[in-house]
N, C-alpha and C positions, 0 to 999 in steps of 0.2 A: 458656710456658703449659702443655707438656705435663706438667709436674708436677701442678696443678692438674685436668686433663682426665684422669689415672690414678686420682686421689684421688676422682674422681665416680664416674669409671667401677666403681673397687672398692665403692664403699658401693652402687652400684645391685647389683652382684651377691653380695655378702653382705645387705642388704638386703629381697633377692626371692628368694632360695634357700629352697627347700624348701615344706613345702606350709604351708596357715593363716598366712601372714604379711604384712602389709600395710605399706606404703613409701608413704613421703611424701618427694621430693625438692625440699628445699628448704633454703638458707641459714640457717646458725648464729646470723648477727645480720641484718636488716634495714634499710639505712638509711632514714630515715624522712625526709629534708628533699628540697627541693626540688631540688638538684643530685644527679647522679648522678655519681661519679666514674668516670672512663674504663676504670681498671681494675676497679673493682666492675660494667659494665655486660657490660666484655668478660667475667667471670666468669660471669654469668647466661648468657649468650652460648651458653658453651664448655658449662654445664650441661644447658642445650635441646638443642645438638649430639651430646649423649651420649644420650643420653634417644630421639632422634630416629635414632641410629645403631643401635640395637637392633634 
């Protein structure tokens, strides 16, 4: 997964660089049903962790 956890980490720091710019982290698609899949859940997961390592 650290492929994934780089890919976050870069968009939060181009994202938030520089001044007047506002950042929304969040998923490209949304699954919308009732089941979450393991690995779409670990992905949110790994997103908070970044976010929260700052």
């Amino acid at each position: 997964m650290a492929l994934f956890a780089d890919k976050v980490r870069k968009a939060i720091c181009e994202g938030t660089a520089g001044t007047g710019r506002g950042f929304v982290l969040m998923p490209t698609s949304c699954p919308y049903g009732r089941v979450l899949p393991a690995k779409t859940l670990r992905n949110y997961e790994l997103m908070l962790e970044q976010v929260e390592a700052l």
